[in-house]
N, C-alpha and C positions, 0 to 999 in steps of 0.2 A: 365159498362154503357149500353152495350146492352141486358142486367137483368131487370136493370129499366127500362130501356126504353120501351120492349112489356112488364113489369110488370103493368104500369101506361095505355098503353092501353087495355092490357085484363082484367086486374084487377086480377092476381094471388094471390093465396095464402101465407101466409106465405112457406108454404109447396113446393109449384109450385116453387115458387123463389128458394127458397134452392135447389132443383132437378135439375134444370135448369143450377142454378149458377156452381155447382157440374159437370154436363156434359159438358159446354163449358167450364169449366176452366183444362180440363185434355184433350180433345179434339178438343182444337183450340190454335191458339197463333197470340198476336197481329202482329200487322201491323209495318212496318216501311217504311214511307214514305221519298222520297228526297226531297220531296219541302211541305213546311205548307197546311198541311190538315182540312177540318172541320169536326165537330161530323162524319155528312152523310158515308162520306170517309170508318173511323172506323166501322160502323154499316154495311155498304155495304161486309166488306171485310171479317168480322164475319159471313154477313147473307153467304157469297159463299162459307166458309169452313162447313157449317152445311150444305150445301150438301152432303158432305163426311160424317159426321154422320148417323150410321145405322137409319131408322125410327123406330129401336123398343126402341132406344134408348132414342126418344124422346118421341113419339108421348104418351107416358102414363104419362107423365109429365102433360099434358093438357086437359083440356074439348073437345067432340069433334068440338064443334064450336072454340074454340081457336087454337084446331089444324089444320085445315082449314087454319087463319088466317097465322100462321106461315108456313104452308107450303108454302102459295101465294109468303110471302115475301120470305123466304130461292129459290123458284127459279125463284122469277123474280130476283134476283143477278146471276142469272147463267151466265150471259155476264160482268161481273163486274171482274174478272179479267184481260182478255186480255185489256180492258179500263182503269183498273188502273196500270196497268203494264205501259201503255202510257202515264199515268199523273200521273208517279214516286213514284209509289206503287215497295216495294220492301220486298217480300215474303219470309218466315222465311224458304224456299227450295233453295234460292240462298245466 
C-alpha cells in the first residue's frame, strides 16, 4: 500500500514501482497494532523504518525531484515511533 500510494503521487514507473516494491519488502515489516488503526497509521510506520534503509539503496530508484519528495516524507516520520508506541503500535523488535 505504501507502493501505490507515493506511486500515484510521483507518478513511478512501472520500473520505479518494482524497485521500490523490491526494497521495502525485504527491508521493512508491517505493523502490528493493539487497537484499530487507519491507512495513515501503516504509512507512517513504513515511512520511519525507511530511515534505517541505506540512501544508496533508495535514492536511485527515483527522479531527483521524487527523491527530494520521499526523503521529506521518510523524515518527517522521524518522531512517529515513540508516538505510536503510545497509541498501540507494536514493533516487529518486541
Amino acid at each position: 500500500m505504501t507502493v501505490l500510494r507515493l506511486s500515484t503521487a510521483l507518478g513511478l514507473s512501472d520500473e520505479q514501482w518494482q524497485r521500490f516494491e523490491a526494497v521495502l519488502l525485504k527491508e521493512t515489516r508491517p505493523p502490528r497494532f493493539t487497537t484499530p488503526r487507519g491507512p495513515t497509521g501503516y504509512f507512517q510506520f513504513v515511512y520511519q523504518q525507511m530511515r534505517r534503509i541505506p540512501p544508496e539503496k533508495l535514492q536511485p530508484i527515483f527522479e531527483p525531484w521524487q527523491w527530494k519528495i520521499v526523503k521529506t516524507k521518510v523524515e518527517e516520520a522521524g518522531g512517529f515511533a515513540n508516538a505510536g508506541q503510545a497509541k498501540g503500535l507494536i514493533s516487529e523488535e518486541e
